[in-house]
N, C-alpha and C positions, 0 to 999 in steps of 0.2 A: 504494500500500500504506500503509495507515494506521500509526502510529506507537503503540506500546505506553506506559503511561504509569506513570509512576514519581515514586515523592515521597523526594527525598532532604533529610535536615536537616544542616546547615554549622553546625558549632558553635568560632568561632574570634573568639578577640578583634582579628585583623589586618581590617582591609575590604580590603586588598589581597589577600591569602590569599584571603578568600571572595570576591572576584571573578571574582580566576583561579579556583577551580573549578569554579565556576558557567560559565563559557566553556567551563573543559573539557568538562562534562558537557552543555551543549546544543550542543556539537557532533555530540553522537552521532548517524547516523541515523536507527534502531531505536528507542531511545526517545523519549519527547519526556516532560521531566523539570519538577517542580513543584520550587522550589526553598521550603524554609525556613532563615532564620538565625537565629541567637543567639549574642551575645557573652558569656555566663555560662551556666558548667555549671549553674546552676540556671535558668536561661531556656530551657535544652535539654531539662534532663527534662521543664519545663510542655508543651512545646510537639509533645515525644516521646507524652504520655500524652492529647494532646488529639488528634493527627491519625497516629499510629502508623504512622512514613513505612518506607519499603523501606529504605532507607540511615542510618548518619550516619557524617560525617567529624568525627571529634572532634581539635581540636588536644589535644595532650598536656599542655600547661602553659596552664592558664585562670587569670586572676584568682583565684575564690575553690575552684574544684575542681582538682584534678589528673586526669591520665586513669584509673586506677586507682580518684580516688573516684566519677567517675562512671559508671566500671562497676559499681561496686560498687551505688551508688542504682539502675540501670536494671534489675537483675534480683531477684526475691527470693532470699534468701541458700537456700534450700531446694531451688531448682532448678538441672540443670544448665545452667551459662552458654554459652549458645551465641548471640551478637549479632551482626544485621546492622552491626555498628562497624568502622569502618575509622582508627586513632590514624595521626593525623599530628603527626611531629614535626621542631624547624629542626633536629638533633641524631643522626647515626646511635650507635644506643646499644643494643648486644643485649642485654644484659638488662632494656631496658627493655620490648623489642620480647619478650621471652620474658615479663613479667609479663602483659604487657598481653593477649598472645595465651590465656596461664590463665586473665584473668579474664572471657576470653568474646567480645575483639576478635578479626575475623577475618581483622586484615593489620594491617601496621606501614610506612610510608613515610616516607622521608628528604623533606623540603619543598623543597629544590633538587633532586630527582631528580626528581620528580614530569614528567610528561610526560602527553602528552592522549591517549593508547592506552593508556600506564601505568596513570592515573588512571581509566579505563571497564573496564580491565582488571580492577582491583581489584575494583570497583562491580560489575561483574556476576558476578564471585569469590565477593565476599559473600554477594549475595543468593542465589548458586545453593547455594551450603553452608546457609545458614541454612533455606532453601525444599529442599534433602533433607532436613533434620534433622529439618522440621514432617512431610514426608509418612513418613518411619520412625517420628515419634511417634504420627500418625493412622493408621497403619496397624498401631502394636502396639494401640491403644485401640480402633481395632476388631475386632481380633483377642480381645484382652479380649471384648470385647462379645459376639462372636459366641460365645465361649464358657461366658457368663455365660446366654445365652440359648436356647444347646444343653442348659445342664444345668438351665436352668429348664424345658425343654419334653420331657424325660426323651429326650434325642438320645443319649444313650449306649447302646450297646452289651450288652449282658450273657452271661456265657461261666460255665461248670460245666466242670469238670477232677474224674470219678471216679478216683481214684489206683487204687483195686484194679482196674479193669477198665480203664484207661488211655483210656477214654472222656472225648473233649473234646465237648461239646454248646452251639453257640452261638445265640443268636435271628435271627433278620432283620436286623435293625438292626448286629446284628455282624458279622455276614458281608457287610452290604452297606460296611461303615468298610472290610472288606479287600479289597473290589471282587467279591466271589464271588457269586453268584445263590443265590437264595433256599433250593434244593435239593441246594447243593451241600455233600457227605458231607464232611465236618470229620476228620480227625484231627491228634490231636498229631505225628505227623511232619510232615503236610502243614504244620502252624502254623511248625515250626522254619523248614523250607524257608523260609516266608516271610518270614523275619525277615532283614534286612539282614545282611549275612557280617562286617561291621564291628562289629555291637552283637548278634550271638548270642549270643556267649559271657559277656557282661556281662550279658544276662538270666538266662540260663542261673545265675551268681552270681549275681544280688539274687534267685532264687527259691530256692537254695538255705540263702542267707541268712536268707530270712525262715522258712523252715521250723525251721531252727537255733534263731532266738532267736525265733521264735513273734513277731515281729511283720510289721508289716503288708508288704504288699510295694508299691511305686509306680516304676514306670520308664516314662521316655520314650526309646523306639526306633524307627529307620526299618523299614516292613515294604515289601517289592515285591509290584505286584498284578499279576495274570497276564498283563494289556497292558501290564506294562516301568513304567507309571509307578512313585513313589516315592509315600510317605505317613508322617507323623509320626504316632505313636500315640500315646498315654496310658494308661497299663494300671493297673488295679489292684487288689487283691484281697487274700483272706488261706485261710489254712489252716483246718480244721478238724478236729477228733479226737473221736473213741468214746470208748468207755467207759474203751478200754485206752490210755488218750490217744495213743493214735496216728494220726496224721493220716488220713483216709481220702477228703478232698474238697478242692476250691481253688474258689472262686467269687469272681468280680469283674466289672469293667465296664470298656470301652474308649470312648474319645472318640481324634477324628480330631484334630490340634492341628497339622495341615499350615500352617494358614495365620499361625497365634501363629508357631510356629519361622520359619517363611519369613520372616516379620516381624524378626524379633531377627536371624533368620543379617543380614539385611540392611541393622539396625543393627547389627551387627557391623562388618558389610563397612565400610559409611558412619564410624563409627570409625575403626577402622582407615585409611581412605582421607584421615580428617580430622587423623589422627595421625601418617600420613606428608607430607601436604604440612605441615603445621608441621614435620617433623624436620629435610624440605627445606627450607623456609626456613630455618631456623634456621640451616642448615649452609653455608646461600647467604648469606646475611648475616653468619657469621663469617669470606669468605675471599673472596682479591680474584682467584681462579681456579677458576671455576665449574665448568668443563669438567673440573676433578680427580676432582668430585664425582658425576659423569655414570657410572660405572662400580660404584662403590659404588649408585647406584639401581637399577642392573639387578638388581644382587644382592637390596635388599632388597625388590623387586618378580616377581625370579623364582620363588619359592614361592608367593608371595599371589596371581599371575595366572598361573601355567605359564608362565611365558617361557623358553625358549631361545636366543633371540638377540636383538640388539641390533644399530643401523649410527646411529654421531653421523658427519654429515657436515655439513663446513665451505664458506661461501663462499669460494674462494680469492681473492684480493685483487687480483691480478690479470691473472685468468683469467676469462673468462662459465663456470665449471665449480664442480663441489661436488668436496669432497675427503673422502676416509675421515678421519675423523681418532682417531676409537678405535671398538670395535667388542667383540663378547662371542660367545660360541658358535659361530665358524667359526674353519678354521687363516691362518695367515699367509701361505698358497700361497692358498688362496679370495680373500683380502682386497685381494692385490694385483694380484688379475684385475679386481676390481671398486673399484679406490681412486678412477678419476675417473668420473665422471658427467657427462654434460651433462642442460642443462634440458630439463625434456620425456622426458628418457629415464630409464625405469622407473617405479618409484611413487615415490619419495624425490626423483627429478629433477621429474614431475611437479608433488609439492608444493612445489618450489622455484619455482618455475615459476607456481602458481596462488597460493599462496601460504594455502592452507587443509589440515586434515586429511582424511588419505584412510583407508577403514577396508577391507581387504580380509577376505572370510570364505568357507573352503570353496577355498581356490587350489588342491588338488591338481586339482578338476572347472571352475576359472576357466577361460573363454575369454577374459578379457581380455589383450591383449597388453603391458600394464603390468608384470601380475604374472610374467611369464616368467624373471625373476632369482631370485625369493625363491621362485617353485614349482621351480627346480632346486637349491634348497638343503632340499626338502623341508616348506619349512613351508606350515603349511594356515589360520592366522589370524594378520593383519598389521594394525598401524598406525602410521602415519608422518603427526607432526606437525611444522607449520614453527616454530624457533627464532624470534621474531619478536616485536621490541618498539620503540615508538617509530616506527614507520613505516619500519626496519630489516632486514632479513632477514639473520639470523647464517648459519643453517644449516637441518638438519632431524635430527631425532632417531626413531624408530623402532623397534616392539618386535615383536617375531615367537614364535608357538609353533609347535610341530610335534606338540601332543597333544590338541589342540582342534579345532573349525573355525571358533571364531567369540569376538569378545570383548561383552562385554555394553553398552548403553548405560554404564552405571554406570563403567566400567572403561576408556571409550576419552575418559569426560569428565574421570577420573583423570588419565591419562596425559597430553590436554592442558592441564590445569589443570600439573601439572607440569611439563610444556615453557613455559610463559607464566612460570611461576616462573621455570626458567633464563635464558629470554630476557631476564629485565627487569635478570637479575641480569649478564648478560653487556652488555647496553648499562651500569650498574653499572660494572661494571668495566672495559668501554672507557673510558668517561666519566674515570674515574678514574685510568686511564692516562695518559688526554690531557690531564689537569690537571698528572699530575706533569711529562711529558713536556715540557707550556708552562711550568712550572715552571722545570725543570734549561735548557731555552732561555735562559727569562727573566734566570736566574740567571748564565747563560753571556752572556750577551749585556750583561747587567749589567757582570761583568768585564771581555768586553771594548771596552766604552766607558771603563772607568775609564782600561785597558792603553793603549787609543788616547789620549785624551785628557793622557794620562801623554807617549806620546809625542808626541802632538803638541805639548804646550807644549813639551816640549826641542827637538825638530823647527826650530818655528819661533824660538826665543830663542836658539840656537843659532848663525845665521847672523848674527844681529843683532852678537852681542860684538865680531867684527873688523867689521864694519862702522861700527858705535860708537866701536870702539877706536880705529880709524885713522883717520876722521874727526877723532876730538879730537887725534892725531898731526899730523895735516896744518894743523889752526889756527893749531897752534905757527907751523909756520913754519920750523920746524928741520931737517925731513930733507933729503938730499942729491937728486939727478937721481933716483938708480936707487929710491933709498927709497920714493919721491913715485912711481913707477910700479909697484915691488912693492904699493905702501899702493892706488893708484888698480885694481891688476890684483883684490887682494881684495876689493876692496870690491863692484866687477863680478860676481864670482866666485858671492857670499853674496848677492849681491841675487837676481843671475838661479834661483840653490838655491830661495830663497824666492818668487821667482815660480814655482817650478816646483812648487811643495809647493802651493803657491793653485790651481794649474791642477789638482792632481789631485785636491784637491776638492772643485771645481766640477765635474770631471767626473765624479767617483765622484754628488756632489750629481742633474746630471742624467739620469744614467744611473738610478739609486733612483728618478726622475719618471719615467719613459720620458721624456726630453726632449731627450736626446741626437740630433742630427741629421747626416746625412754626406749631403755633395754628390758625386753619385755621375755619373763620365767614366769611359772609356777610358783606363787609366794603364798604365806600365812598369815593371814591381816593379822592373827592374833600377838603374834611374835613382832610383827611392825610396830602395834600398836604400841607394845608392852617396850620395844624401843625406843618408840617414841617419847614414851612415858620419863625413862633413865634419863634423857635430854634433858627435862623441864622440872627434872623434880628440885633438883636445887632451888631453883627460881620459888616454887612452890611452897619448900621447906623456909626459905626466906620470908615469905608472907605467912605463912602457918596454914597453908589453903591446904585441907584433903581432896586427896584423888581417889576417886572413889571409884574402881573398874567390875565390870560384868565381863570375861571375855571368854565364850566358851569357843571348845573348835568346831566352828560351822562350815566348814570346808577351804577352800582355795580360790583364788581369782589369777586371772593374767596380771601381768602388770610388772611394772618398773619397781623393785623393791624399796630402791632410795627416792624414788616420786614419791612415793604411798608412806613411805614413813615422811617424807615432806608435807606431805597435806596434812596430815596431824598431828606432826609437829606445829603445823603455823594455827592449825584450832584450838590445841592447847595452849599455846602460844596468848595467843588471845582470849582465851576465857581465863588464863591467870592473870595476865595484863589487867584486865578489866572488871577482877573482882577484889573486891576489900579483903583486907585479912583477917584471916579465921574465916574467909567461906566455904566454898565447897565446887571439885569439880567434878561430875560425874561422866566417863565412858563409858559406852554401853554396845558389845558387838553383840547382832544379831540375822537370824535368815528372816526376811521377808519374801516369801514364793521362793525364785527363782535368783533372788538376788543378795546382795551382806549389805547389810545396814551397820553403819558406825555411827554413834549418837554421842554428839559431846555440849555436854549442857551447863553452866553455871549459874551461880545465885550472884553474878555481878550487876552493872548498872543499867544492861537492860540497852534495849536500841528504839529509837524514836520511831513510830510508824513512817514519817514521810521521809525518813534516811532508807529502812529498809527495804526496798526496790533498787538501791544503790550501790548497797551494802557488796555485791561482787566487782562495781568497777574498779578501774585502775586509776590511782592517784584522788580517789574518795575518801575524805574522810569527815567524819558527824561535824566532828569541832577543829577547824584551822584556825581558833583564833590565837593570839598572843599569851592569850593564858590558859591553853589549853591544859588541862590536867594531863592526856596520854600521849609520850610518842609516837613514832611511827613513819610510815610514808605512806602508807596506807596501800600499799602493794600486795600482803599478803594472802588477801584474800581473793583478790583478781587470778594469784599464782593458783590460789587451791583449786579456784572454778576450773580455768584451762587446764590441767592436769586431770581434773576430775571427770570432765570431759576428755579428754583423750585416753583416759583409758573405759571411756563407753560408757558413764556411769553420769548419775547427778549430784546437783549438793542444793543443800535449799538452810534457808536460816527464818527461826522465830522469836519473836519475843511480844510476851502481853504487855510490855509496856515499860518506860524509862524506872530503870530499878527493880526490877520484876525480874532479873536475868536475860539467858538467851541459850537458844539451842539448835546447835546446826547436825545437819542430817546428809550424812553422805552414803548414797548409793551407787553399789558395783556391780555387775554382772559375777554369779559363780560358776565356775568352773562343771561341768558336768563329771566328777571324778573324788572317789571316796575320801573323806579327810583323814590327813595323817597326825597321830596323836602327835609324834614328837618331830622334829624340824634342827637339823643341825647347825646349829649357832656358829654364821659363818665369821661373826665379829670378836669369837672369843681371842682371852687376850691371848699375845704370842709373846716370849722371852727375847725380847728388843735388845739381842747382845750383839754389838759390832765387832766384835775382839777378833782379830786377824784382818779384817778388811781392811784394805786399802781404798780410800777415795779424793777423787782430785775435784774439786771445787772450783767455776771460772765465774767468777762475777766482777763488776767493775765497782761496785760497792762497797766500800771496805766496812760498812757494818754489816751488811748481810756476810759478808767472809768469815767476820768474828763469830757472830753470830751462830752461823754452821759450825765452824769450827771446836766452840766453843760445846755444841749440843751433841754432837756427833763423837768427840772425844770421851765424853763424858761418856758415852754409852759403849768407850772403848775399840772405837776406831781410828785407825789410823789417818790423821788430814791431810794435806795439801791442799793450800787456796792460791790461785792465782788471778790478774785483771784482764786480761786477754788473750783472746786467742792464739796469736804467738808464742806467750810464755803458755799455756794448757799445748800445745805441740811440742814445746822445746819438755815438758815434764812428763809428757806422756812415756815418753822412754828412759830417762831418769827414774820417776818413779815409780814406772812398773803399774797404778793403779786397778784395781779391782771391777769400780763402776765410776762412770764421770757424773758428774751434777752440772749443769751449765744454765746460764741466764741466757734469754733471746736476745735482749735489746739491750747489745754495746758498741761502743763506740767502735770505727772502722770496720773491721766485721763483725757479727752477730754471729748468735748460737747455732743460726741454720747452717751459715758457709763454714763455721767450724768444725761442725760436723759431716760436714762433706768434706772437708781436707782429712778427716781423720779414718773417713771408711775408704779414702781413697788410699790408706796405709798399708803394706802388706800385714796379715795377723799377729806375726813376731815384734810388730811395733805399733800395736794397739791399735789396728783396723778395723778390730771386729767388737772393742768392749763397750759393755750392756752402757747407755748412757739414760740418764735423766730430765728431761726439759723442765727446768723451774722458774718462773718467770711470772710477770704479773699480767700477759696479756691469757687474760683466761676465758676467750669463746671460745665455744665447741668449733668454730674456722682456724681459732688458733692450734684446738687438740689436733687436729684433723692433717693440719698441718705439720706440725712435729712428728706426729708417727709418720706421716710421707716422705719425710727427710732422713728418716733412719732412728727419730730415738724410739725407746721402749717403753717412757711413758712421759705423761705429762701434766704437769703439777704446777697449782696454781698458789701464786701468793697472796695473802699469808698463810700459812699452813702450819696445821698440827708438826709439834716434834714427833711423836709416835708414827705418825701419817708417813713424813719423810724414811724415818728410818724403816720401816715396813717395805716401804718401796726397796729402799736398798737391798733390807736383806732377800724380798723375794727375783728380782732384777739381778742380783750374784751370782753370777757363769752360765746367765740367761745367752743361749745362739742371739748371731747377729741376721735373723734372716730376711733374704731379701734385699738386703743391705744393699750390694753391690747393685744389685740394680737400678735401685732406687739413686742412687749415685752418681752411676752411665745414661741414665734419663736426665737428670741435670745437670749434666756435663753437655749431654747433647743439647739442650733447649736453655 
């Protein structure tokens, strides 16, 4: 199918602007479009009056024209304005959009709303208003004509009215304007009969009229001809008087002017039609709720087209169904018979469905099974157009009479031309929504990063002060035994707070990448639990809080063993946090069906109803203020959700009310497989003796050197520390070491390319020994990485002593496997 062809002119000083339209509009399929530009309203009119294109898009603010003057130059001031112009501006501005549309534009667009079904929208809006306008002007001009050319070839009629003898006598030619045959007996009743029942009696006065004031007489009135058609006549004539001046004759002449009226009724109509989609925009364009406006159009559409009812239905969000959502001339009992719809079903579901107008006419005698809704509402002409803008389907809007059978072309391209207006105006005001909506986010989420960020530097400078403190305490040299292990207990205390504020996140950090990872066995929540417990009970014992456990063996679930003793460490966590002391915490493992129920409850201070909805996000917390009674970052609960969810399960939290306590519920899928009474305690302790080991230490730190050093000896290993890489290659073979320990991030080279110089050693010069990565850069990218480089493991700082030497001693005359490859791969790349 060949493509129609169209000349639109782009009159914008932006070349970005007229690119993008120029895109939009040869996207079209239907047409296939000849583009003109010009960057000055006086480059526009040259180029307007040299190739006289279908369209233009005028931007509103030109260099040397405004949009207004160059409306003003494109038409002559004599004539009415009516242009294929479509004013675009970067500005929503209704009274700009009200000037522009009087001075003859026939649309007003925002230039960030603009869209590629928007913008064809308009463009063929235009052009079809302007292309009625021409054909109700050449069809009054040849209605003119045709009757310029009737009364040049003496086409009129001629008629005598003898008043004494009440004798009407007409010629041929007049009897044939009223559809009568040649021979047919005239009289003045039969004349009245014929005269439309609407305009008798207005005759009936301008004859009486003229006879009064003796002048002429002239009316145009409808006459019916005896086949039911209808016919616009012209009449006209005058009186005559004798001697005794009294009237005794009426003689004039009739013309047919059927097709001049038909003309004008239909500029009328086209007015009219032209005067309410502007009232509609207008009215769409002052209000950010279209759908308000939707009820008022029936109204001012129910007298101009016979309408009696109305159905707006909405896409439901989410539902595949349309919903009633206002409606006109049925009751409230009808409307809630028929409020859902699915697609495909009736006519309205239908065009949901197709996604075009459907025009039904004549439904009391339809046998389509579409129509079967609205012909038992009685109506006999329907049409339902789809809401639809941007490649969006909002809804469908639909208008019905019950006095008609049918709606006209003219009347059903109305209607959708008005639905295209609501639609663009409702993607409008979605759009709009969704701005402010990312708005008040943005703004929300602005705050709180300040709120976090707020707490987080107190968070972490926080643990710092007695660690500080007591450190410069202990320099002195002054405190007593017990001072020196209160001073040593805090400082432990504040350090391990502040490694636990770093772990949550890194974990909130991976969890935001998806990058969170859990090594998933066969574990024993009850043994988790009961681990979890060892964690917190100091903290507990410090408050005098009991922990008070149910935990029988209910079977097994999947899952990451250090996730799961995670999550209840951080519920524990926080129901001792958050209860006074001497309360009480109760855990409770149970089977619910098919599933473990962990229940951890306490008698603390209870959670506000309208925090509680909250209570699982991340960086939430009840009280940010400056005098908040509890730390935190308010992380740990966001951690327990996602975890709790990744291993298939839920968590949920209650509380009746501030001070009343609080009790959170975590569910897990169980294992389909018999529970094992006992569970081998893979944490028991081990006899952390270094004695014989050698180990070479590479850090640039000389207190993390000491440090090691000092920790590692003690549990009777043998040290060497040294700062770089160089000196850990010149020792390697000096001192023979056992396992290496090395930091990533040092100066010149780091711990990767050092251990690539070192697997590239033959084995008799420590090629192949076990090494350690310990370092502070602790993502799971960072682990992932060090094992790809050749170490054995990888250890994050700060770190337990026991933790360290563990590694050591189980990494002692551990194979180097893989190594070499791993080696020859980045050597090569």
């Amino acid at each position: 199918m060949s493509q129609q062809k169209r000349t639109v002119l782009i009159v914008d000083d932006s070349p970005e602007d007229r690119e993008l339209y120029r895109r939009y509009l040869l996207r079209h399929q239907q047409y296939s479009y000849t583009i003109l530009e010009a960057t000055l309203g006086r480059q526009g009119l040259e180029l307007w009056q040299q190739h006289q294109p279908d369209a233009i898009l005028l931007d509103y603010q030109l260099p040397d024209l405004d949009g207004l003057e160059f409306l003003a130059k494109l038409h002559p001031p004599s004539q009415q304005p009516c242009l294929p112009v479509i004013v675009l501006s970067g500005r929503g501005n209704e009274a700009l959009a009200v000037q522009a549309i009087k001075a003859g534009a026939q649309d007003y667009l925002v230039k960030e709303q603009i869209t590629t079904e928007g913008l064809q929208l308009a463009v063929n809006g235009a052009i079809a208003t302007v292309e009625l306008r021409k054909q109700a002007d050449r069809a009054l001009r040849e209605s003119e004509e045709r009757l310029r050319f009737a009364l040049q070839g003496a086409r009129q009629g001629i008629w005598d009215w003898d008043l004494k003898t009440q004798v009407l006598t007409w010629d041929e030619r007049c009897k044939e304007i009223f559809g009568l045959p040649s021979d047919f007996p005239v009289t003045y009743e039969w004349h009245l009969e014929a005269l439309h029942p609407e305009d008798r009696q207005q005759v009936l006065e301008a004859t009486a009229v003229a006879l009064r004031d003796r002048t002429e007489f002239s009316q145009e009135y409808r006459t019916l001809h005896p086949d039911g058609t209808m016919r616009w006549i012209l009449a006209r004539g005058r009186f005559y008087y004798d001697m005794a001046d009294e009237p005794y004759r009426m003689s004039g002449t009739v013309m047919d002017i059927t097709d001049r009226k038909q003309a004008e009724i239909l500029l009328q109509e086209q007015n009219a039609h032209l005067n309410l989609l502007y009232q509609t925009t207008r009215g769409l364009l002052s209000t950010t709720e279209p759908l308000q406006l939707i009820d008022q159009l029936f109204h001012n559409l129910k007298d101009k087209l016979e309408l009696d009812v109305y159905f707006n239905y909405l896409v439901h969000p989410n539902r595949q169904q349309l919903q009633l959502r206002s409606y006109g001339g049925i009751s409230s009992v009808v409307a809630k018979d028929i409020e859902w719809l699915d697609y495909g079903q009736a006519v309205c579901g239908t065009v949901a469905q197709q996604q075009c107008q459907m025009v039904e006419s004549d439904i009391q005698h339809s046998h389509n099974p579409k129509t079967s809704l609205v012909r038992s509402l009685g109506i006999t002409a329907y049409s339902c157009q789809p809401l639809k803008s941007g490649g969006h389907l909002f809804g469908t809007l639909s208008f019905g009479s019950s006095s008609r059978t049918h709606f006209t072309p003219a009347e059903t391209q109305l209607m959708q031309s008005l639905c295209d207006k609501i639609a663009i105006a409702l993607e409008r005001s979605q759009l709009m929504r969704s701005l402010q909506q990312q708005n008040e986010q943005l703004q929300q989420a602005n705050r709180m990063k300040d709120e976090f960020l707020a707490i987080l530097s107190h968070e972490l400078r926080s643990p710092l002060n007695p660690i500080l403190g007591w450190a410069k305490l202990l320099q002195t040299k002054k405190l007593n035994e017990t001072k020196t292990a209160e001073a040593l207990a805090t400082i432990e205390r504040n350090a391990k707070l502040q490694t636990q504020l770093i772990d949550d996140l890194l974990d909130i950090a991976k969890i935001l990448r998806g990058k969170l990872t859990m090594n998933t066995a066969v574990v024993n929540l009850a043994f988790v639990i009961s681990s979890a417990i060892d964690t917190v009970r100091t903290a507990a014992i410090a408050k005098s809080i009991l922990i008070h456990t149910v935990l029988p063996d209910i079977g097994q679930v999947s899952g990451d063993s250090t996730r799961l003793q995670q999550i209840v460490w951080n519920l524990l966590t926080n129901a001792i946090k958050f209860t006074p002391n001497d309360g009480r915490v109760d855990v409770r493992l149970s089977r619910v069906n098919n599933q473990a129920q962990i229940t951890v409850s306490d008698t603390g201070k209870g959670i506000n109803p309208d925090f509680l909805p909250h209570i699982f996000e991340s960086f939430r917390q009840e009280d940010i203020s400056t005098t908040r009674k509890y730390g935190g970052l308010g992380l740990g609960l966001a951690i327990v959700r996602y975890l709790v969810d990744g291993h298939g399960g839920t968590v949920s939290a209650e509380s009746p009310g501030e001070g009343q306590g609080a009790t959170f519920t975590v569910r897990l899928p169980l294992l389909n497989v018999e529970p094992h009474i006992n569970q081998t305690d893979e944490f028991l302790d081990q006899q952390l003796d270094l004695t014989g080991i050698r180990v070479l230490i590479v850090d640039d730190e000389p207190d993390t050197r000491e440090l090691l050093t000092e920790l590692l000896t003690h549990s009777g290993g043998e040290v060497m520390t040294v700062a770089s890489a160089a000196e850990a290659l010149t020792a390697l073979e000096s001192f023979q070491p056992d396992v290496l320990v090395s930091d990533i991030g040092m100066p010149e080279v780091d711990g990767y390319t050092l251990l690539q110089q070192v697997r590239s050693l033959p084995p008799e010069k420590g090629g192949q020994i076990p090494a350690i990565a310990l370092t502070a850069y602790a993502d799971e990218a960072d682990q992932q990485r060090s094992i790809l480089f050749g170490f054995q493991q990888h250890l994050a700082k700060p770190i337990e002593p026991n933790q360290l030497i563990q590694a050591i001693l189980s990494n002692r005359g551990v194979g180097v496997w893989g190594c070499r490859g791993v080696g020859e791969l980045f050597q090569k790349t």
